[in-house]
py3Dmol code that shows the C-alpha trace and the ligand (Angstrom):
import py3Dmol

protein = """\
ATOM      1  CA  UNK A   1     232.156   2.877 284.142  1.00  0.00           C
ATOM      2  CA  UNK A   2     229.670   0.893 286.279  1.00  0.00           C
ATOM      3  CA  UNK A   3     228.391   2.660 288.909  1.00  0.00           C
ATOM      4  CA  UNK A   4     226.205   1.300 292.413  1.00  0.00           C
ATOM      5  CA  UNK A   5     223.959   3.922 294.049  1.00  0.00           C
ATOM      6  CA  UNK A   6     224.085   3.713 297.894  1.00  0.00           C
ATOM      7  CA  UNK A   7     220.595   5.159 299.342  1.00  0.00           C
ATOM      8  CA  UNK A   8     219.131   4.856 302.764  1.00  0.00           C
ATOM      9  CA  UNK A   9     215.587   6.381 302.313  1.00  0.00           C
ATOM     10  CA  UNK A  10     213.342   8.104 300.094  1.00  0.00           C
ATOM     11  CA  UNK A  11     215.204   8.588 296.732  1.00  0.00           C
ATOM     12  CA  UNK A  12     214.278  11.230 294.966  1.00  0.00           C
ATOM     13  CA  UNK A  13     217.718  11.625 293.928  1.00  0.00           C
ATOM     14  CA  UNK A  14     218.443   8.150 292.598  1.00  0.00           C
ATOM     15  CA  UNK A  15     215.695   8.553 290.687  1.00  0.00           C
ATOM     16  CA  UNK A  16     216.694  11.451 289.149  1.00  0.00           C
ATOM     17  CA  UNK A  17     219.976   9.578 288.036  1.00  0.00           C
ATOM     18  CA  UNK A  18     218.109   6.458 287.396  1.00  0.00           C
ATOM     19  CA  UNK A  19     216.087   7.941 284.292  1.00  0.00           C
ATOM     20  CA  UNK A  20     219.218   9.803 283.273  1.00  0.00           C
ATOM     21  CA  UNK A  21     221.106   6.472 282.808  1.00  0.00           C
ATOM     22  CA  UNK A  22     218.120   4.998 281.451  1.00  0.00           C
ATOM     23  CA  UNK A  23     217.847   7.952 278.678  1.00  0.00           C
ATOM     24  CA  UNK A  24     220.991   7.543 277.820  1.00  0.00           C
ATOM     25  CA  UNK A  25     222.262  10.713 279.089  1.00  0.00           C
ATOM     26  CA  UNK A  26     224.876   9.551 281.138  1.00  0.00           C
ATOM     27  CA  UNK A  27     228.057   7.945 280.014  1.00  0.00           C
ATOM     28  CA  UNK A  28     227.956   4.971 282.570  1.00  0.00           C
ATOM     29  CA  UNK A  29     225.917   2.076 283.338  1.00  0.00           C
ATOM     30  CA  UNK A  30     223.810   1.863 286.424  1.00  0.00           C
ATOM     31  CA  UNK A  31     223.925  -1.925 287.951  1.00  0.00           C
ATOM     32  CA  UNK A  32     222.227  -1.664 291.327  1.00  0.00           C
ATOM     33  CA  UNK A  33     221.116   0.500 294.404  1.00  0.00           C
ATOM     34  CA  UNK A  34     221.943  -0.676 297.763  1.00  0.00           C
ATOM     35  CA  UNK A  35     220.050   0.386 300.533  1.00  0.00           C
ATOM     36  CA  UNK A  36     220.793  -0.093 304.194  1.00  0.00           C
ATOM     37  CA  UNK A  37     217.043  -0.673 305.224  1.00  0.00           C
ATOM     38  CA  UNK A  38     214.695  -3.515 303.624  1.00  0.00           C
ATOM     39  CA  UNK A  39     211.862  -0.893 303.471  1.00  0.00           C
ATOM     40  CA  UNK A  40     213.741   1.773 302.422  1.00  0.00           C
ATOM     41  CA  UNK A  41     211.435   3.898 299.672  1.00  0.00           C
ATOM     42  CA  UNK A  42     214.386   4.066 297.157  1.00  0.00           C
ATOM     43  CA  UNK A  43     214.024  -0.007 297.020  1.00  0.00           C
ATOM     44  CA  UNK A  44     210.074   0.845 295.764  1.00  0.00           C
ATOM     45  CA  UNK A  45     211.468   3.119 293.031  1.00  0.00           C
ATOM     46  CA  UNK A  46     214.179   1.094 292.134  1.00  0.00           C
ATOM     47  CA  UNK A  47     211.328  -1.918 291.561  1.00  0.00           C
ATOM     48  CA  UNK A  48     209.241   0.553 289.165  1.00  0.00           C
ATOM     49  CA  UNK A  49     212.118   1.520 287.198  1.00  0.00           C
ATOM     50  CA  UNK A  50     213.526  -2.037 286.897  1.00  0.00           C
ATOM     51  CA  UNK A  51     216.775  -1.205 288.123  1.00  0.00           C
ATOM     52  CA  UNK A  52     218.444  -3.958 290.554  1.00  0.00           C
ATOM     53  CA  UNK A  53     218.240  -3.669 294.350  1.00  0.00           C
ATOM     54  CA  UNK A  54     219.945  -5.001 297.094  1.00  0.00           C
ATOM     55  CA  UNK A  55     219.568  -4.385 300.780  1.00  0.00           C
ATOM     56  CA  UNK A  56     220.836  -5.805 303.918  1.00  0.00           C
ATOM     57  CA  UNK A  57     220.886  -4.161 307.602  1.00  0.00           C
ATOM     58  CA  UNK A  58     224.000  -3.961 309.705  1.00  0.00           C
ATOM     59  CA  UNK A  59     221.949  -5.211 312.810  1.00  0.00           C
ATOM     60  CA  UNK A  60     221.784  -8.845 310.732  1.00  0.00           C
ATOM     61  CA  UNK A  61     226.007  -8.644 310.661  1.00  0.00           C
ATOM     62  CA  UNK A  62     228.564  -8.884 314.169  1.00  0.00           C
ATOM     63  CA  UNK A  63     229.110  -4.995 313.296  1.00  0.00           C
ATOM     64  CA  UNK A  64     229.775  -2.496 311.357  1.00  0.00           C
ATOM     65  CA  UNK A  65     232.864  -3.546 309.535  1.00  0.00           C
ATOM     66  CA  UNK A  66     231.335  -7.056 309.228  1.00  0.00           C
ATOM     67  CA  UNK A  67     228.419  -5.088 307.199  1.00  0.00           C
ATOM     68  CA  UNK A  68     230.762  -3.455 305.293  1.00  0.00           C
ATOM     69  CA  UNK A  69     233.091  -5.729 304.280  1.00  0.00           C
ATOM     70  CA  UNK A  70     229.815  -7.651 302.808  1.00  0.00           C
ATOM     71  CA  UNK A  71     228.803  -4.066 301.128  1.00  0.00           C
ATOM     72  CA  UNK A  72     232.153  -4.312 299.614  1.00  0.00           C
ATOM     73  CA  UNK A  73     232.157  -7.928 298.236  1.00  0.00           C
ATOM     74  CA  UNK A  74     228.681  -7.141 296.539  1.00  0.00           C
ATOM     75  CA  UNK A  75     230.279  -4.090 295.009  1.00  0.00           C
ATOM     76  CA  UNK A  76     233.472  -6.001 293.847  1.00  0.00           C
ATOM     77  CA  UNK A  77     231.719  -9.143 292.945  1.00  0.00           C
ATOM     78  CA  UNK A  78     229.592  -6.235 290.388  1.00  0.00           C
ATOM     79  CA  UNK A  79     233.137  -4.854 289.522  1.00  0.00           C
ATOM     80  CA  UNK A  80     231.583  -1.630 290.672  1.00  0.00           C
ATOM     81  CA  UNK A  81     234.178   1.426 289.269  1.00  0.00           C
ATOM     82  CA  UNK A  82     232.082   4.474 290.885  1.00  0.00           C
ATOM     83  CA  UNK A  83     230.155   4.654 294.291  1.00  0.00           C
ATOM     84  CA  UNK A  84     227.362   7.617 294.254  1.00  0.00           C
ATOM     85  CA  UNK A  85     225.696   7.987 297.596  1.00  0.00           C
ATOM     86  CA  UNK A  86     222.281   9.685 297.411  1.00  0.00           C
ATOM     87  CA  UNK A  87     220.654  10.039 301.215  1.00  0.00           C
ATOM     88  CA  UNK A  88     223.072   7.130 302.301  1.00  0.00           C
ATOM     89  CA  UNK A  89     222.741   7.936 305.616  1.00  0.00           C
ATOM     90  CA  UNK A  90     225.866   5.903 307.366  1.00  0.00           C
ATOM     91  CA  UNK A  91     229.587   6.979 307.575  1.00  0.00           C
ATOM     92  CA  UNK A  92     232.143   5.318 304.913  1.00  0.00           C
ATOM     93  CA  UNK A  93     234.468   3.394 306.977  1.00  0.00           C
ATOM     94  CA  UNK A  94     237.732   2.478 306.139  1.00  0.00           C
ATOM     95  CA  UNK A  95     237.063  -0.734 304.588  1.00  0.00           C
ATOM     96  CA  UNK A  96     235.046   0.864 301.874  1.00  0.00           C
ATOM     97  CA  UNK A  97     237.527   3.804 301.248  1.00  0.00           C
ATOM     98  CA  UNK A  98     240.415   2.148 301.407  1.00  0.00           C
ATOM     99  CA  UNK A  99     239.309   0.256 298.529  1.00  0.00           C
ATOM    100  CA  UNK A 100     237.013   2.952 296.219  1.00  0.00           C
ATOM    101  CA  UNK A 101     239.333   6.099 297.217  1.00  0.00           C
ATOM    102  CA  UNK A 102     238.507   8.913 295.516  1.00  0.00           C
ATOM    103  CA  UNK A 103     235.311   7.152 293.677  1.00  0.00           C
ATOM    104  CA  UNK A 104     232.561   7.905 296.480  1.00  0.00           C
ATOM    105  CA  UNK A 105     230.297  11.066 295.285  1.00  0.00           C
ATOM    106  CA  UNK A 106     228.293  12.489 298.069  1.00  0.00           C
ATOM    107  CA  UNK A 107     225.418  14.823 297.651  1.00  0.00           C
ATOM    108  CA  UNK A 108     224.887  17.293 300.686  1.00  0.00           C
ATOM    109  CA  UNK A 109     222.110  19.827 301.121  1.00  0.00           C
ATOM    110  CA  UNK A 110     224.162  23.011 301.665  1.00  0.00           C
ATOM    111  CA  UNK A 111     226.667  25.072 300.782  1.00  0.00           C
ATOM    112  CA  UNK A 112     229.778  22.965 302.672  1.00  0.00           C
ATOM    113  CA  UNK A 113     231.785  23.539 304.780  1.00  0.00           C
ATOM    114  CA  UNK A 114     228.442  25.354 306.087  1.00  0.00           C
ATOM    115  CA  UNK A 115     225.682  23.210 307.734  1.00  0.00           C
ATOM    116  CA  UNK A 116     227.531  19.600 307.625  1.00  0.00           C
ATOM    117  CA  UNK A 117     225.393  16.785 309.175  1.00  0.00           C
ATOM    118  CA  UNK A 118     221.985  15.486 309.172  1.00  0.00           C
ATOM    119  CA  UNK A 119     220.081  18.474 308.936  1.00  0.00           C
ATOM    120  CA  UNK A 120     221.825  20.860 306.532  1.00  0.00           C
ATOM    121  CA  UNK A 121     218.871  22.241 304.863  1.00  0.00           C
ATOM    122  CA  UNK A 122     216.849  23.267 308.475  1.00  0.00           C
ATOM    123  CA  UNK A 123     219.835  24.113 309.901  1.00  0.00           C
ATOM    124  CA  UNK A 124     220.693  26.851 307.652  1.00  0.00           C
ATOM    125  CA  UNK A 125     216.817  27.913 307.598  1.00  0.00           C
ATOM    126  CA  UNK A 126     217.228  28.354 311.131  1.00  0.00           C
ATOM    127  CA  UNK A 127     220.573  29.986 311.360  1.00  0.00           C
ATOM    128  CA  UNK A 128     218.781  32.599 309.252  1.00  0.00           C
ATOM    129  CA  UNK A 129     221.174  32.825 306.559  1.00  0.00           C
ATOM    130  CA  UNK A 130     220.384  34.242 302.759  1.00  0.00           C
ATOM    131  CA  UNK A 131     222.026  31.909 300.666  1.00  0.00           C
ATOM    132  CA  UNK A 132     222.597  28.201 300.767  1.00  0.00           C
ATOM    133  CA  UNK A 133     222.203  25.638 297.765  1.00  0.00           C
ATOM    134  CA  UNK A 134     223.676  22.057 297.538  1.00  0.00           C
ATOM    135  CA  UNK A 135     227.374  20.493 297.294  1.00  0.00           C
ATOM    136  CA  UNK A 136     228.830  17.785 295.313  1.00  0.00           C
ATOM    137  CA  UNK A 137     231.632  16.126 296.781  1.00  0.00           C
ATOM    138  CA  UNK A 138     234.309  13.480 296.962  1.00  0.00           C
ATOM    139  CA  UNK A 139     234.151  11.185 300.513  1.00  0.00           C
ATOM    140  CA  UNK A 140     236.578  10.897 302.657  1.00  0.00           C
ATOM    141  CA  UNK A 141     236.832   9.757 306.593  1.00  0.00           C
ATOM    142  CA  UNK A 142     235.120  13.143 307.693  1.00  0.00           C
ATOM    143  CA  UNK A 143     231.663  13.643 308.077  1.00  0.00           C
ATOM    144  CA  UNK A 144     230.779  16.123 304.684  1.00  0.00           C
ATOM    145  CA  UNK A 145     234.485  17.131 304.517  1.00  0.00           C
ATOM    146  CA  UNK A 146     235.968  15.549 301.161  1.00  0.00           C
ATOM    147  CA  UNK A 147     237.640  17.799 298.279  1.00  0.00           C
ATOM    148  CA  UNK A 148     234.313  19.609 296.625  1.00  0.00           C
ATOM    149  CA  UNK A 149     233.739  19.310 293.240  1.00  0.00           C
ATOM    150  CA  UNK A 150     230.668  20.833 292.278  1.00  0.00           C
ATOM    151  CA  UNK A 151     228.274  23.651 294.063  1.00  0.00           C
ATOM    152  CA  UNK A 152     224.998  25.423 293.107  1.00  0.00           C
ATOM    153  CA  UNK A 153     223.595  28.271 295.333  1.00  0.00           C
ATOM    154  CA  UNK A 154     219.669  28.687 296.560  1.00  0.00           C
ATOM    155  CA  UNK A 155     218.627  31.504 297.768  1.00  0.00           C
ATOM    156  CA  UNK A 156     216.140  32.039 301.094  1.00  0.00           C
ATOM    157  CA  UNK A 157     213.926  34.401 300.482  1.00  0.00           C
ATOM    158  CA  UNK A 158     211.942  36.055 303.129  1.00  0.00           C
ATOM    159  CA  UNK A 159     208.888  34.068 302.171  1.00  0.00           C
ATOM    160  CA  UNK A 160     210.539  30.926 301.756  1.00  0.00           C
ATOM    161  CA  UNK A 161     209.123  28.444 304.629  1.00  0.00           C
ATOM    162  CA  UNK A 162     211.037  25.299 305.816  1.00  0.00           C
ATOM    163  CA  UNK A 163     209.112  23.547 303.367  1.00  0.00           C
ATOM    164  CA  UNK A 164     209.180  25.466 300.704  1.00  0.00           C
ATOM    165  CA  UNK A 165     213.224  25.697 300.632  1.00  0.00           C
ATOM    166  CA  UNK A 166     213.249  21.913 300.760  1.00  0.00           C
ATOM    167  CA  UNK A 167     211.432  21.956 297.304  1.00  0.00           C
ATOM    168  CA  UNK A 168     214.018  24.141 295.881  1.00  0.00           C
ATOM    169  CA  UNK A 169     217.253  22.105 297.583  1.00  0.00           C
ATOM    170  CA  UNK A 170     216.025  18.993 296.366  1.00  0.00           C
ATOM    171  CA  UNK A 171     215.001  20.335 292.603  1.00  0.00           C
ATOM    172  CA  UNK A 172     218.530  21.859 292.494  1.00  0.00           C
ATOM    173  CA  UNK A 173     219.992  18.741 293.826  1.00  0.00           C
ATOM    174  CA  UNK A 174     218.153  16.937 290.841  1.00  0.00           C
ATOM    175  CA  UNK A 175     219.407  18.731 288.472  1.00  0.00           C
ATOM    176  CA  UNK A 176     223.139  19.256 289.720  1.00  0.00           C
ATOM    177  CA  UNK A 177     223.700  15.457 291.233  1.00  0.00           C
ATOM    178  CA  UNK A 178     223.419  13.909 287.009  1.00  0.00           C
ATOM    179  CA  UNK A 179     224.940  16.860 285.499  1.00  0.00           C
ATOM    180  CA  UNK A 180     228.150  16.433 288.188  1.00  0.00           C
ATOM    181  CA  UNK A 181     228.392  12.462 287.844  1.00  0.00           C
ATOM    182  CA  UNK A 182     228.380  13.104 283.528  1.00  0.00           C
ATOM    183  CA  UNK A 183     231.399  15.304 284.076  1.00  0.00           C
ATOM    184  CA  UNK A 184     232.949  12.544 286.735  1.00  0.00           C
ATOM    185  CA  UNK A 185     232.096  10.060 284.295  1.00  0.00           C
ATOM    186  CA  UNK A 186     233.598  11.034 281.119  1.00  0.00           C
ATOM    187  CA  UNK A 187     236.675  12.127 283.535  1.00  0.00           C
ATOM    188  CA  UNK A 188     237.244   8.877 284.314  1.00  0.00           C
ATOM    189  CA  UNK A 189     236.693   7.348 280.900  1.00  0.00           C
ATOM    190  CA  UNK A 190     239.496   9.644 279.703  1.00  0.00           C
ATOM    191  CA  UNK A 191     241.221   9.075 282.597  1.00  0.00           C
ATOM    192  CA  UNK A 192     240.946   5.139 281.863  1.00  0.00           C
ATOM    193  CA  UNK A 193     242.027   5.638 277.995  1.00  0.00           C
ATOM    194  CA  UNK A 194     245.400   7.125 279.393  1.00  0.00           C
ATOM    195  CA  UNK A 195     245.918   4.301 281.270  1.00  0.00           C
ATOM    196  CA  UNK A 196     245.872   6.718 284.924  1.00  0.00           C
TER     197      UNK A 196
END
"""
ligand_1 = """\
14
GRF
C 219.270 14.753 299.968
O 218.864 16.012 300.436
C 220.761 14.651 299.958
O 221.406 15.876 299.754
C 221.077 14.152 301.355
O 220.020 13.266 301.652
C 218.861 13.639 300.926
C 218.369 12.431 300.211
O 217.124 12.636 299.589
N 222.378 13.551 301.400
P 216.523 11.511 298.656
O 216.496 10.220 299.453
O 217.401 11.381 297.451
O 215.142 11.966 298.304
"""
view = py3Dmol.view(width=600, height=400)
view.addModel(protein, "pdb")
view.setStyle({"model": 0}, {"cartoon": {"style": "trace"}})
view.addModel(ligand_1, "xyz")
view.setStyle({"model": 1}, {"stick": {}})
view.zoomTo()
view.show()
């Protein structure tokens, strides 16, 4: 399975999966990271860990589904069989789904269908609940909607600050995001050997 990770920022998380390909430990092969900003962070990691980048803005296409159908040539032209997204911070449109439906992972910083959106991990620090934790899931058209696969919980505990339960989201999502695409992985190898 080849497999493009789609990152619009820091990338803490495709770096997790980066040195898990790279050790071996996952049955796929990473070919790229996209990001949707030139001087997006995650294109600085990929550089260090010699993994391929590519990047180009939607402000340098007519619009949006001009951008994408571009993000979708570079991923067929790769013969890309898996999409992860990892902080991609734009919607999937339909030109992307259409063709990769049901092979977009999205990770999300809460416990879904709690806390959707941009801010998942302040919003549920605010809302003042106990429990929240991180969510693996399949895209669809909705915004943090698609069919879950995978969830781990965090706790909030009362000394936790903002800050603090950021650390433990994003060391959860570390850990959970590899282990999740493995099982997705070797899924779809067996799926592939069946001929499905
Ligand atoms: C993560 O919290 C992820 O759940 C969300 O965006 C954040 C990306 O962080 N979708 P990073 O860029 O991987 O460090």
């Amino acid at each position: 399975m080849r497999v493009a990770i789609l990152a619009s920022g820091n990338g803490s998380n495709f770096e997790a999966l980066a040195h898990q390909f790279q050790a071996g430990l996952l049955p796929g092969e990473l070919i790229f990271v996209f990001s949707d900003h030139h001087n997006a962070y995650v294109l600085e990691r990929a550089r260090r860990l010699n993994v391929c980048a590519f990047s180009f803005e939607v402000k340098e296409f007519a619009n949006k589904a001009a951008y994408e159908k571009a993000l979708l040539q570079l991923l067929q032209e790769q013969e890309i069989d898996l999409i992860v997204l990892a902080g991609y911070m734009r919607i999937i449109g339909q030109t992307l789904l259409s063709h990769y439906s049901n092979r977009i992972l999205n990770i999300h910083p809460s416990l879904l269908p709690s806390f959707p959106g941009l801010h998942g991990i302040k919003d549920a620090y605010e809302y003042g609940v106990k429990v929240t934790g991180v969510t693996v899931h399949l895209v669809d058209d909705g915004v943090d909607t698609g069919p879950i696969i995978a969830q781990e919980p965090v706790m909030i505990l009362p000394e936790d600050s903002l800050e603090s339960l950021e650390e433990k989201i994003h060391q959860t999502e570390h850990r959970l995001y590899p282990k999740v695409l493995r099982d997705v992985l070797l899924q779809s190898d067996k799926n592939k050997s069946k001929g499905e």
